[in-house]
N, C-alpha and C positions, 0 to 999 in steps of 0.2 A: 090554536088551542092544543095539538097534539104537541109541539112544543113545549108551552106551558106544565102538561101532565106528565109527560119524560123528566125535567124541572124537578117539579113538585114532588114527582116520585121517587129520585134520587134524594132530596134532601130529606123526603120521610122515612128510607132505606135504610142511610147512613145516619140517622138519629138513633133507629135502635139498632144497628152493629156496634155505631159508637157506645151508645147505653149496653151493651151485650159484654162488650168485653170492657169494657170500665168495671163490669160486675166481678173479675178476679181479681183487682185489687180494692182496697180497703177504701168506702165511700168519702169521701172528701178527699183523698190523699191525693199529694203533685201527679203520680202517674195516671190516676184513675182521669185525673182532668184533661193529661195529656192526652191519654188514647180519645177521650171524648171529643177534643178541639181538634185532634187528627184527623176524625173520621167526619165530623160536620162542627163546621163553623163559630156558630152562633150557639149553638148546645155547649162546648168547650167552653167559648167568653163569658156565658152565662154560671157557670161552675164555677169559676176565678175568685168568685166574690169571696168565699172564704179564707182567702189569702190576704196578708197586709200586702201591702201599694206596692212595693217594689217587684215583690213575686208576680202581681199581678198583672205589670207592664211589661215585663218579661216573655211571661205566659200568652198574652195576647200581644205581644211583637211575634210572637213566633209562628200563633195559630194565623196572622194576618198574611206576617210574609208566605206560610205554607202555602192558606186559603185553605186546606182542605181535601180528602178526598173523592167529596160529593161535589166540592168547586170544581176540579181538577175534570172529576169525567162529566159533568155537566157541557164543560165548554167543549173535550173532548165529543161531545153527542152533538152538538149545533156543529162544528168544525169538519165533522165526519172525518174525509181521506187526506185533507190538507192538512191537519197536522199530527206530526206523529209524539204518540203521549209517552212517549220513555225517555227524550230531552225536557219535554215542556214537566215532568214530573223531577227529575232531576235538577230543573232550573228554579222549580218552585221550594225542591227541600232545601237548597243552598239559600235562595232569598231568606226564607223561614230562620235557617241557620245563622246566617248574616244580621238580620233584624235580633233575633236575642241575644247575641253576643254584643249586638251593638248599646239594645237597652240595658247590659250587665255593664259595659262600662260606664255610661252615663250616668 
């Protein structure tokens, strides 16, 4: 159960940082989604929808391969001392990087 509420409380955290600072730029625009999909997940993918298809497969390649920063220290909180979150954070923005460049050629 304490598990679950660490969880839950990260992803309700980084909903409103993500929402916090989505708030300096201009509401629907690319960066505001960015920061959004940055900081949690599913808030980010959900934003997308105003974009045509291609932006949108883009956007959500990149937020998947990130995952997240509420992804990111969640696992980092179950994992504790075994792993260290500054490769596995590094590993994740190159995957993220990787996956939109790949849906931009496609």
């Amino acid at each position: 159960a304490f598990l679950c509420v660490r969880i839950c409380g990260f992803i309700a955290c980084f909903f409103v940082i993500g929402s916090l600072c989505a708030g300096f730029f201009k509401e629907g625009s690319i960066w505001a989604v960015t920061v959004r999909g940055i900081f949690e997940l599913s808030g980010g993918i959900a934003r997308t929808s105003v974009f045509d298809i291609d932006t949108r497969e883009v956007l959500c390649c990149l937020f998947l391969g990130f995952g997240s920063f509420s992804a990111i220290l969640q696992t980092a909180s179950v994992m504790k001392n075994t792993l260290s979150v500054k490769p596995f954070i590094i590993s994740r923005l190159i995957m993220g990087a990787l996956m939109a460049v790949f849906a931009l050629v496609t």
